[in-house]
C-alpha positions as semicolon CSV with decimal commas, in nm:
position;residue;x (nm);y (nm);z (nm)
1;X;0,000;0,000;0,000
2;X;0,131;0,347;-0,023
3;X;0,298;0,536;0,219
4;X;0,086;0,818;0,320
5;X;0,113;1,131;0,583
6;X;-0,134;1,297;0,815
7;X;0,007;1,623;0,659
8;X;0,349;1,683;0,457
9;X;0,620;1,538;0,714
10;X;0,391;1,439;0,895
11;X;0,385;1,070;1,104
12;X;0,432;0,765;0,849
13;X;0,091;0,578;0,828
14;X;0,010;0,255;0,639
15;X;-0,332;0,343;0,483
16;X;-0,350;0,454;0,115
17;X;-0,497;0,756;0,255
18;X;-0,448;1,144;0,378
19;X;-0,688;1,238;0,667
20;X;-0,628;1,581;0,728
21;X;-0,471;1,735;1,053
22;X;-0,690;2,045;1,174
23;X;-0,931;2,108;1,403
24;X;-1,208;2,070;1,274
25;X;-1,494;1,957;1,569
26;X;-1,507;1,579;1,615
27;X;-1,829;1,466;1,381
28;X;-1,630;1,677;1,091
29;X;-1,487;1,391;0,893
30;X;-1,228;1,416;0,614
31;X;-1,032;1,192;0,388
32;X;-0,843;1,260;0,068
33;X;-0,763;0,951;-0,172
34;X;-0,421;0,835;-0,321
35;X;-0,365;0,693;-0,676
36;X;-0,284;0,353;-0,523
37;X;-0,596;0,271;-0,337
38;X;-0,730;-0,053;-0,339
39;X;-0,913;-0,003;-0,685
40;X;-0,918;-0,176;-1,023
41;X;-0,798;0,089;-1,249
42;X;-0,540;-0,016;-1,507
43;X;-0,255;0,167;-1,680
44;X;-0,211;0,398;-1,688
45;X;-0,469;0,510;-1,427
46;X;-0,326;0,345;-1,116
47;X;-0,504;0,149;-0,967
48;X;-0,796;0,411;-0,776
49;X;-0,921;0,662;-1,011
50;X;-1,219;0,797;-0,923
51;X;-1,254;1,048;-1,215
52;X;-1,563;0,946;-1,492
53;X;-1,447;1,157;-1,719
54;X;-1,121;1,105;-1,838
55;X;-1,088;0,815;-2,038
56;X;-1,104;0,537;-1,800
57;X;-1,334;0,208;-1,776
58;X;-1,640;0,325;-1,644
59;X;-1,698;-0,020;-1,475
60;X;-1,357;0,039;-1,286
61;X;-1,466;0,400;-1,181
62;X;-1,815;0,273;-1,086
63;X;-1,624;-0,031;-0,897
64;X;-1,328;0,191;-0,711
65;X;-1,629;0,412;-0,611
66;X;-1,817;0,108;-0,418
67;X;-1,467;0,016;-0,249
68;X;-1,439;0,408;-0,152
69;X;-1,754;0,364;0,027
70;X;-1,688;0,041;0,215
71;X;-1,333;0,091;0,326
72;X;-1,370;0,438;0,476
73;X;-1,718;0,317;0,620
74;X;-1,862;0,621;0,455
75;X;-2,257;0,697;0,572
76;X;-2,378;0,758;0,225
77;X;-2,237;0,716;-0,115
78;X;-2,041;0,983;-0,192
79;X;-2,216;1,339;-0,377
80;X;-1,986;1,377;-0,702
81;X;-2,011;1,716;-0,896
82;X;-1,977;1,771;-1,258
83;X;-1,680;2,000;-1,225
84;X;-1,627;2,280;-1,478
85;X;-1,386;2,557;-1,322
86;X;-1,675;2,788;-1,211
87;X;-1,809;2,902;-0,923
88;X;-2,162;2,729;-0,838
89;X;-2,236;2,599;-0,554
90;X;-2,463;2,283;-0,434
91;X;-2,627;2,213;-0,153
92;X;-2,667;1,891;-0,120
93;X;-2,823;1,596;0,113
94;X;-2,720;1,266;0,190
95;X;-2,970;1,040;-0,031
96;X;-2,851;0,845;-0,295
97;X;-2,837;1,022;-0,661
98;X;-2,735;0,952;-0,995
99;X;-2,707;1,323;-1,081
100;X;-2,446;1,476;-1,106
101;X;-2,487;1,881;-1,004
102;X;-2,267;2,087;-1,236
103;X;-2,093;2,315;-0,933
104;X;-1,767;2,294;-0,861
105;X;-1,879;2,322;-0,477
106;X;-2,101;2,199;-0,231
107;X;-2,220;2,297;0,119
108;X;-2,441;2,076;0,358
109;X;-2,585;2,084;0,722
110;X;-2,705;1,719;0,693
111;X;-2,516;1,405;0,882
112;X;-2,437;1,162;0,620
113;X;-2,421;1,343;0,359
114;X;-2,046;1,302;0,206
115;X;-1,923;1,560;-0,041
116;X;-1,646;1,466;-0,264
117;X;-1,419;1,738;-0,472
118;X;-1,221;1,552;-0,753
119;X;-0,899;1,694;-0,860
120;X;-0,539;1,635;-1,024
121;X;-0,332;1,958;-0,981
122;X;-0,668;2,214;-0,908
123;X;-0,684;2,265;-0,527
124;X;-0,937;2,118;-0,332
125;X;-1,046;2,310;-0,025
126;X;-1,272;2,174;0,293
127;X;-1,480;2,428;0,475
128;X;-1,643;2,343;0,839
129;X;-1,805;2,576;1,064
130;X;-1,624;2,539;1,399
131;X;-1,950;2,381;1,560
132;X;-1,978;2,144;1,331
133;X;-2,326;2,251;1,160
134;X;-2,201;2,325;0,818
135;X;-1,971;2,179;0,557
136;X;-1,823;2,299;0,205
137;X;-1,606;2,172;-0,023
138;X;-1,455;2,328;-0,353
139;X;-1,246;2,270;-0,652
140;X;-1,002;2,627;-0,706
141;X;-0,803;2,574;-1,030
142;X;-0,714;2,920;-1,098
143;X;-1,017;2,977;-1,314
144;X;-1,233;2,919;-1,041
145;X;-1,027;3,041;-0,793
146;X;-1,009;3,373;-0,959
147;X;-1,414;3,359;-1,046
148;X;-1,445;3,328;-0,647
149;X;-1,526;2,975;-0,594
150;X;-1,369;2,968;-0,256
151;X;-1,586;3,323;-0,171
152;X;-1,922;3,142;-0,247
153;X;-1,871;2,837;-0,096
154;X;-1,794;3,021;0,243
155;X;-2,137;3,279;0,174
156;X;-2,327;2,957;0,087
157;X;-2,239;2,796;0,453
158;X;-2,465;3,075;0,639
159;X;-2,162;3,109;0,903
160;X;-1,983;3,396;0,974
161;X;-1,620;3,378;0,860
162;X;-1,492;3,395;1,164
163;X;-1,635;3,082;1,227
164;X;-1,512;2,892;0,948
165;X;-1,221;2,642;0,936
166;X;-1,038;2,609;0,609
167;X;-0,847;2,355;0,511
168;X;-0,605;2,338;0,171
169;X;-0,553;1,957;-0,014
170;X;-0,314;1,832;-0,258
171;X;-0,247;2,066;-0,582
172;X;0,028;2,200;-0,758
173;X;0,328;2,312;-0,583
174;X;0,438;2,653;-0,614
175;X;0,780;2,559;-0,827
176;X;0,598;2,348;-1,069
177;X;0,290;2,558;-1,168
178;X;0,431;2,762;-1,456
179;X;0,123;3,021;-1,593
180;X;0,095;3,306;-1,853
181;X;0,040;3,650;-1,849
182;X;-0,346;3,585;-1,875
183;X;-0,320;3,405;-1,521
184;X;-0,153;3,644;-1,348
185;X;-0,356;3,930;-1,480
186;X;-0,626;3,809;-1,389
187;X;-0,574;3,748;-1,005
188;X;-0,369;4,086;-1,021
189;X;-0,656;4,284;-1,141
190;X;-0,881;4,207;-0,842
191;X;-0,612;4,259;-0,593
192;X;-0,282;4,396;-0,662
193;X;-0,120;4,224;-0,372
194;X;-0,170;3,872;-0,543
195;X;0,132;3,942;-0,733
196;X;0,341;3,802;-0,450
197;X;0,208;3,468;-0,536
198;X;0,377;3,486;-0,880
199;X;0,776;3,460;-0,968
200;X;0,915;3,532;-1,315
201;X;1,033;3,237;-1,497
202;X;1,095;3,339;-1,856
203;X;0,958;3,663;-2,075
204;X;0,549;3,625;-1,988
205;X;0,525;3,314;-1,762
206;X;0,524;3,269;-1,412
207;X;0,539;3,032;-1,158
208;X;0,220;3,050;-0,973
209;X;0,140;2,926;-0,551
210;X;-0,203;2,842;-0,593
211;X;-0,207;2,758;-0,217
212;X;-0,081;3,133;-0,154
213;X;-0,357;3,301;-0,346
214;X;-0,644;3,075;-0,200
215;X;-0,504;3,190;0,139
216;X;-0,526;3,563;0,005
217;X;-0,880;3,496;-0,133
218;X;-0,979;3,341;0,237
219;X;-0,832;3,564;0,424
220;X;-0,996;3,910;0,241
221;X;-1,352;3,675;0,306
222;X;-1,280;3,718;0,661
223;X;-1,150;3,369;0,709
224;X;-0,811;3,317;0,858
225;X;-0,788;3,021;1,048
226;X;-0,679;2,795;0,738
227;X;-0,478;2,448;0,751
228;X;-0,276;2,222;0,503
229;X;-0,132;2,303;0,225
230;X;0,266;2,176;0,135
231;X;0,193;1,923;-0,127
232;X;0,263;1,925;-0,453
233;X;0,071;1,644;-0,699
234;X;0,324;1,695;-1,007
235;X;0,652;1,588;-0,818
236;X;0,424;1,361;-0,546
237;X;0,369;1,011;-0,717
238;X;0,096;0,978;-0,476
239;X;-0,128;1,201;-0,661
240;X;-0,265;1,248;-1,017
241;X;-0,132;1,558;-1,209
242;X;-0,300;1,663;-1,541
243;X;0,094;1,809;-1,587
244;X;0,225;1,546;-1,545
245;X;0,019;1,254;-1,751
246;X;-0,211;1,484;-1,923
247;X;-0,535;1,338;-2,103
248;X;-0,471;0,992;-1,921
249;X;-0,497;1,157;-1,594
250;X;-0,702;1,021;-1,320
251;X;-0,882;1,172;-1,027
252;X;-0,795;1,139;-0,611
253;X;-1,108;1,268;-0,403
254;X;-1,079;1,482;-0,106
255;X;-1,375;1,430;0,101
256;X;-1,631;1,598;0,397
257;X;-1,880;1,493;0,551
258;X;-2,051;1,479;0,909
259;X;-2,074;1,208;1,150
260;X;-2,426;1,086;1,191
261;X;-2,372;1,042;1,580
């Protein structure tokens, strides 16, 4: 199985999974996936994509989505989103569905209900309120990030800000996430200091900390006490990265959800 940490350097554990280390209230529950889960993905998907929508066997996506359930004793099945890089936002419940909202977040208040945020560079982010009686999760790639996807998902939980517990998952490291001009522009343009989140590479690129700006975009909502961060998917073989394998790609999950009892 692969080796996998609480947090970057964090304590060795045996479990093909991340669960992340903030504190969030007790019934807040949180898991992100690894590429070498105990799925039936071939080559050159690993072995535990969970992605639909990226060239895979949907029988091994439907099958690695069962096993999700059962070995992380989920409540419900998990609520997948069709992603597009914008800035809706779901709420959603806990009973079974075939549909697919297209959001690329969700927000609940309901035990059981587990949202799921699938990624492969983008950054998924985990939102609790800090009694435990709302959830979010969101998928920032820079589009969405710079739409405000991160913004909405925090209005959407009804909680003030101050109240709200952030917490950053696996994306793109800072010194692998080369962008154009377009990119920075267009984080620049809504708030000058965002340029410190971008280093000249070569004439009209950049390398760009996703991670940074997300904190900049949380912390002008009001929300400051934010966790994680430190990974990055294209150098981490534990993660997919679109960078990295490109159309053959497949998904990890970071989940939320809240404890029934």
């Amino acid at each position: 199985m692969a080796r996998t940490t609480t947090e970057p350097g964090g304590p060795a554990m045996t479990e093909p999974w991340i669960f992340p280390d903030w504190p969030a209230p007790k019934k807040v529950r949180t898991a992100v996936t690894t590429r070498d889960g105990p799925g039936v993905s071939l080559p050159p998907f690993g072995r535990f994509n969970l992605g639909l929508r990226n060239g895979d066997q949907p029988d091994a996506v439907g099958s690695n989505r069962s096993v999700l359930q059962q070995a992380l004793d989920l409540p419900a099945a998990p609520r997948w989103l069709r992603q597009v890089h914008g800035r809706s936002v779901a709420e959603l419940g806990p009973l079974p569905s075939s549909d697919e909202p297209q959001a690329d977040a969700a927000v609940s208040r309901l035990p059981g209900t587990v949202l799921a945020i699938l990624s492969a560079d983008c950054l998924p982010v985990l939102f609790c309120a800090d009694d435990g009686s709302a959830i979010g999760a969101a998928h920032a790639g820079w589009r969405g990030l710079a739409a405000g996807v991160l913004e909405a998902t925090a209005e959407q939980l009804q909680v003030p800000p101050e109240r709200q517990l952030a917490w950053l998952g696996p994306c793109i490291g800072a010194q692998s996430y080369e962008v154009g001009e377009e990119v920075r522009t267009a984080f620049v343009e809504h708030e000058p200091m965002a340029a410190d989140c971008f280093t000249p590479t070569r004439p009209g690129h950049w390398w760009c900390d996703l991670a940074a700006l997300a904190r900049q975009r949380l912390a002008a909502a009001g929300i400051t006490r934010v966790h994680g961060g430190g990974f990055d998917t294209l150098t981490d073989p534990r993660f997919y990265s679109y960078r990295r394998e490109g159309s053959n790609s497949g998904r990890f999950a970071s989940l939320i959800w809240l404890a029934k009892t």
